[in-house]
DRENDRENBA-44350 format. One line per field, with one value per residue (C-alpha): x, y, z; residue number from 1; residue in three letters. Coordinates in Angstrom, 3 decimals. Layout:
DRENDRENBA-44350
u: X / ...
v: Y / ...
w: Z / ...
nr: NUM / ...
rest: ALA / ...
This chain:
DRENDRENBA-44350
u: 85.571 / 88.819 / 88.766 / 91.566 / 93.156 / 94.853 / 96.930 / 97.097 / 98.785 / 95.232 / 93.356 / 92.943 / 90.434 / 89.844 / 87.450 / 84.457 / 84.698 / 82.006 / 83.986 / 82.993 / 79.782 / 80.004 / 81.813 / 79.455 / 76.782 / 78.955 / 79.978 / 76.731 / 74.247 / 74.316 / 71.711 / 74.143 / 75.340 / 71.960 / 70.744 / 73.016 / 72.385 / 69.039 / 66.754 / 68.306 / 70.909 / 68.562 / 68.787 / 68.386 / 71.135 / 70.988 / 73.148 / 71.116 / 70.788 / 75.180 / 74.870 / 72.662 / 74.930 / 77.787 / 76.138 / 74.663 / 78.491 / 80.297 / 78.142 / 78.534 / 80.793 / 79.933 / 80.721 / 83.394 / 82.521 / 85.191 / 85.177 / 87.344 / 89.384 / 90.833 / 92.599 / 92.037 / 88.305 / 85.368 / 84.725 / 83.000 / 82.400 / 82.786 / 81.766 / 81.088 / 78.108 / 78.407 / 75.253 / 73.606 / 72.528 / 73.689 / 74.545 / 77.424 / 80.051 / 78.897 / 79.732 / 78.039 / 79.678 / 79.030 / 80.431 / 80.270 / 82.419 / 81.714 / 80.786 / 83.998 / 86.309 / 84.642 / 86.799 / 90.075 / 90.719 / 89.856 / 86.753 / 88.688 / 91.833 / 89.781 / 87.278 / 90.869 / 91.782 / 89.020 / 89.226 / 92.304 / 91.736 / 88.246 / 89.851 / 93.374 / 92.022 / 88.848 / 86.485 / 84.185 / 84.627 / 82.517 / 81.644 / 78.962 / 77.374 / 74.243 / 74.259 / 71.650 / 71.057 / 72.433 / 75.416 / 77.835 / 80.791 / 80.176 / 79.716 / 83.174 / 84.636 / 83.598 / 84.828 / 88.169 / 88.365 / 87.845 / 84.293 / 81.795 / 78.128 / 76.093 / 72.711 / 70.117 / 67.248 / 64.959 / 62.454 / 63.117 / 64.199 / 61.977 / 64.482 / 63.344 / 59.855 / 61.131 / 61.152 / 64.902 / 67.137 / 69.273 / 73.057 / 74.261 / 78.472 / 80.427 / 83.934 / 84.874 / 88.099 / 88.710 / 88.738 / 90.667 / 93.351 / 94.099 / 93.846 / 96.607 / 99.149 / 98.763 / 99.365 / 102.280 / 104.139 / 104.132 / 101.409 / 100.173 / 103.406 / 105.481 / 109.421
v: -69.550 / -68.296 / -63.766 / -62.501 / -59.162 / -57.545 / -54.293 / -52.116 / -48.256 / -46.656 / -48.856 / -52.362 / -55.514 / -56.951 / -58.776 / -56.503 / -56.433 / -55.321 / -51.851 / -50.933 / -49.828 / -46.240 / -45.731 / -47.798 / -45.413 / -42.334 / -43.471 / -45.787 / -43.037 / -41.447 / -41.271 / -40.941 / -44.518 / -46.163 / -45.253 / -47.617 / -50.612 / -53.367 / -51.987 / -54.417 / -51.658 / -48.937 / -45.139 / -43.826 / -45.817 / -46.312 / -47.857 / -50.745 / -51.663 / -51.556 / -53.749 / -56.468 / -56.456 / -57.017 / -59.589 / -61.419 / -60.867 / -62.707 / -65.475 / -65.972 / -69.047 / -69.374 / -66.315 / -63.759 / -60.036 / -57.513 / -53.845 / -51.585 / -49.988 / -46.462 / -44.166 / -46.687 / -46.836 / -49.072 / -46.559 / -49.210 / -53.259 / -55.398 / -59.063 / -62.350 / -63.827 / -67.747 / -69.058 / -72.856 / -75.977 / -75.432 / -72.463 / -73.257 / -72.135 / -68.305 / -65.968 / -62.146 / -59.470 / -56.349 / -53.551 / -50.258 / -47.125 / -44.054 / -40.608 / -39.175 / -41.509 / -41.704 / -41.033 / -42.317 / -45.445 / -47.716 / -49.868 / -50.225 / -51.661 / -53.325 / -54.954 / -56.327 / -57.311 / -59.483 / -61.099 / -62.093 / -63.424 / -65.603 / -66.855 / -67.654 / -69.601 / -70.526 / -72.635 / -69.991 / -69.899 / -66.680 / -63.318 / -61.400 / -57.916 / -56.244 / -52.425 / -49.964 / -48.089 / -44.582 / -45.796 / -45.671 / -45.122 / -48.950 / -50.370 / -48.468 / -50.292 / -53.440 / -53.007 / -52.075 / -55.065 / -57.201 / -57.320 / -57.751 / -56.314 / -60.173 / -58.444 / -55.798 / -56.527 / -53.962 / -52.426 / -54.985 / -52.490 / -50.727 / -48.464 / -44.951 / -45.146 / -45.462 / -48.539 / -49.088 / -51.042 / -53.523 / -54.262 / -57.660 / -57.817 / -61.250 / -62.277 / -65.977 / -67.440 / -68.456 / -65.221 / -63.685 / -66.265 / -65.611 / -61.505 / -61.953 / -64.605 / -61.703 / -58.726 / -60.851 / -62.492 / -58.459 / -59.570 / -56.376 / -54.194 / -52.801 / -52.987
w: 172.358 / 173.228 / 172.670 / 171.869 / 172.751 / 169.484 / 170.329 / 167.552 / 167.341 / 168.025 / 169.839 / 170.991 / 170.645 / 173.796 / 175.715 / 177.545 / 181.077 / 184.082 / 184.823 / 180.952 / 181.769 / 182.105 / 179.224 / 177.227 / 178.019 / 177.413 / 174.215 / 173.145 / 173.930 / 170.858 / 167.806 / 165.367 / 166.176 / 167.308 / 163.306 / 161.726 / 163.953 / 164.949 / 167.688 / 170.460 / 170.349 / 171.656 / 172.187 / 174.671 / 176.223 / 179.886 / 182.504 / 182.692 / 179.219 / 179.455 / 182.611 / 180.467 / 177.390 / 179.604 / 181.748 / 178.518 / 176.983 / 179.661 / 179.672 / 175.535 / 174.883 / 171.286 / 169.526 / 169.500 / 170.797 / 171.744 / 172.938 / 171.124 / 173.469 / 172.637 / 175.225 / 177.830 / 177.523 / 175.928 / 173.066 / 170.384 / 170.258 / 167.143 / 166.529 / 164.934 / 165.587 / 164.279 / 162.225 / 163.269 / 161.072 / 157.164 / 158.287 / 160.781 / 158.486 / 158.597 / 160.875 / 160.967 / 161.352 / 163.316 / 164.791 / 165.980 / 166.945 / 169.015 / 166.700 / 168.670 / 166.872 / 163.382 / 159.973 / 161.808 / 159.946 / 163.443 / 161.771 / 158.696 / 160.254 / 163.318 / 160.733 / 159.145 / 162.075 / 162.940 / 159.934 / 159.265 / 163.288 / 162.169 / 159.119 / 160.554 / 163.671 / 163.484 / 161.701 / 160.191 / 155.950 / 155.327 / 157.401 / 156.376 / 157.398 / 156.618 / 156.196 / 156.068 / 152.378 / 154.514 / 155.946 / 152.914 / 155.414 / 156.567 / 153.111 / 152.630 / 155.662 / 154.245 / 150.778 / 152.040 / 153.532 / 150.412 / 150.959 / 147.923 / 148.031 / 147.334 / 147.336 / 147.560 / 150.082 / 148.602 / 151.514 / 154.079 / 157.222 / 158.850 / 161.483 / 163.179 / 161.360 / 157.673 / 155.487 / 154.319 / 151.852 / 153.207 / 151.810 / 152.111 / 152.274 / 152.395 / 152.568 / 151.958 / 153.683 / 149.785 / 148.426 / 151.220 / 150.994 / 147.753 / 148.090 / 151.319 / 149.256 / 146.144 / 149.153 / 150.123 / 146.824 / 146.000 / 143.007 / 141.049 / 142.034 / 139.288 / 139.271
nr: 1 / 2 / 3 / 4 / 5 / 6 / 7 / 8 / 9 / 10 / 11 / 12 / 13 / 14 / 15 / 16 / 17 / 18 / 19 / 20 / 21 / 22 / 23 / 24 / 25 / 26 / 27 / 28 / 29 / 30 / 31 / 32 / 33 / 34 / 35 / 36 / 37 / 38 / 39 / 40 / 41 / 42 / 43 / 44 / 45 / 46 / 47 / 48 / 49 / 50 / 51 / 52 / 53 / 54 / 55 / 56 / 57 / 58 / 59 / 60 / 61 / 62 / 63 / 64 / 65 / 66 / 67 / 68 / 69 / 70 / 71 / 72 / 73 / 74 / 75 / 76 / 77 / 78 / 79 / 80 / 81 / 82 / 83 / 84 / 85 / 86 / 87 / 88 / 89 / 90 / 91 / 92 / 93 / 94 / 95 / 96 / 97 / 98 / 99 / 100 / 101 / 102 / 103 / 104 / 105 / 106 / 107 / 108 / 109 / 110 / 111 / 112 / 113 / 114 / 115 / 116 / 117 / 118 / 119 / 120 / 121 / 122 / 123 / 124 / 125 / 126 / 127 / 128 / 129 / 130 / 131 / 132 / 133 / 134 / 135 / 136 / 137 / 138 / 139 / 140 / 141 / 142 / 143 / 144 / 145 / 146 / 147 / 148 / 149 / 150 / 151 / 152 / 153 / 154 / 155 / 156 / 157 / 158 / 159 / 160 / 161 / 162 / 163 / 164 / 165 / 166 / 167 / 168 / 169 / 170 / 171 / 172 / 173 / 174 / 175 / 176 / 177 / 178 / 179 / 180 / 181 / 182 / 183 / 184 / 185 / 186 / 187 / 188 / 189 / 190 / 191
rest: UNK / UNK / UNK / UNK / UNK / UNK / UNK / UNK / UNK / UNK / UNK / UNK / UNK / UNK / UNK / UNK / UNK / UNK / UNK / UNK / UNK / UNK / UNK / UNK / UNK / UNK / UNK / UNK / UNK / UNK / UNK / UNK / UNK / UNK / UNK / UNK / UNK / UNK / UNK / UNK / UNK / UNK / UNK / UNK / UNK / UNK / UNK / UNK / UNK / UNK / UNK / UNK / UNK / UNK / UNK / UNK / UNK / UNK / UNK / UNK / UNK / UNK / UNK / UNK / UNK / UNK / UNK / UNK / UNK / UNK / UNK / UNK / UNK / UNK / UNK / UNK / UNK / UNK / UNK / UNK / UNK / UNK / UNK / UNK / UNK / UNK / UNK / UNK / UNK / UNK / UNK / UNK / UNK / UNK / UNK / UNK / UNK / UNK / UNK / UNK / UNK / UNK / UNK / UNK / UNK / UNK / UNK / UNK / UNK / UNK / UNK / UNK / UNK / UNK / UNK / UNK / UNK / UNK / UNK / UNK / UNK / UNK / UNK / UNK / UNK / UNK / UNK / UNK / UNK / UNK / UNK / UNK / UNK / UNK / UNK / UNK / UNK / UNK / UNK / UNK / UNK / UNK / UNK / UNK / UNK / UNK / UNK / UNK / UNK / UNK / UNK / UNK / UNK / UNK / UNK / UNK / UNK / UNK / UNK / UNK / UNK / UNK / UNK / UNK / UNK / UNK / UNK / UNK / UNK / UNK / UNK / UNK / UNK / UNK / UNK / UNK / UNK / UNK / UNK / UNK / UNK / UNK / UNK / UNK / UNK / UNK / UNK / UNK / UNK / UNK / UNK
């Protein structure tokens, strides 16, 4: 698959590269941010477990993982992980930002951003993302994005010893087709 790099005012998408590693650590190593994400992202985080993400990363043809870049360094990664068999039409979604750059708006808008990328040029009809019950700053992410919560998976997480709800999010290409021709015939503005 093709990455793309999207520049934006306060960061940028753009492919990982080898010379990321050290500030993947500096900016991965955190608890805060290991919490909210599946034990193959693990804390501590070492220089060698940056080195294997990267390695495994440049070898992936089939799905579409970016760093986000702000002030010229690796400071978070987002992407779309595409389903196989029935499931070939899904793509999930996840992402993740260092604590240094939280309640800035750069999820939101890069979460928009990838979408409007998956559903403008490739073949993928719905993105989904699973969020733990304690993380109501991602379900907000989501749901800014057009986002709907599909389901409850009651007690099916167990993360840092404790058994945990999980929140299932979708967005169909569908549904977000319609929301951007409303956002752009001005539908829903007054006169």
């Amino acid at each position: 698959m093709e990455l793309p790099t999207i520049e934006r005012e306060s960061y940028r998408l753009r492919p990982w590269k080898r010379e990321d590693a050290a500030s993947l650590v500096r900016h991965a190593n955190n608890p805060a941010v290991a919490r909210n994400l599946r034990d193959g992202f693990p804390h501590p985080y070492t220089m060698k477990n940056a080195r294997q993400w990267l390695e495994m990363v440049a070898s992936n043809r089939s799905d579409m993982i970016l760093a986000i870049e702000v002030n010229s360094e690796a400071s978070g990664g987002i992407g779309l992980h595409g389903l196989k068999d029935v499931y070939r039409y899904n793509a999930e979604l996840g992402y993740w930002l260092s604590e240094s750059y939280w309640g800035r708006g750069i999820l939101s808008d890069a979460v928009g951003q990838m979408v409007a990328f998956t559903f403008n040029r490739t073949r993928w009809l719905r993105i989904f993302a699973t969020i733990y019950e304690h993380n109501l700053a991602s379900m907000r992410v989501l749901e800014k994005n057009g986002f709907v919560r599909e389901a409850i998976h009651r007690k099916t997480v167990v993360k840092e010893g404790r058994i945990l709800d999980e929140h299932l999010f979708s967005l169909l290409k569908e549904d977000w087709l319609t929301h951007a021709d409303n956002s752009r015939s001005g539908a829903g503005s007054s006169s």
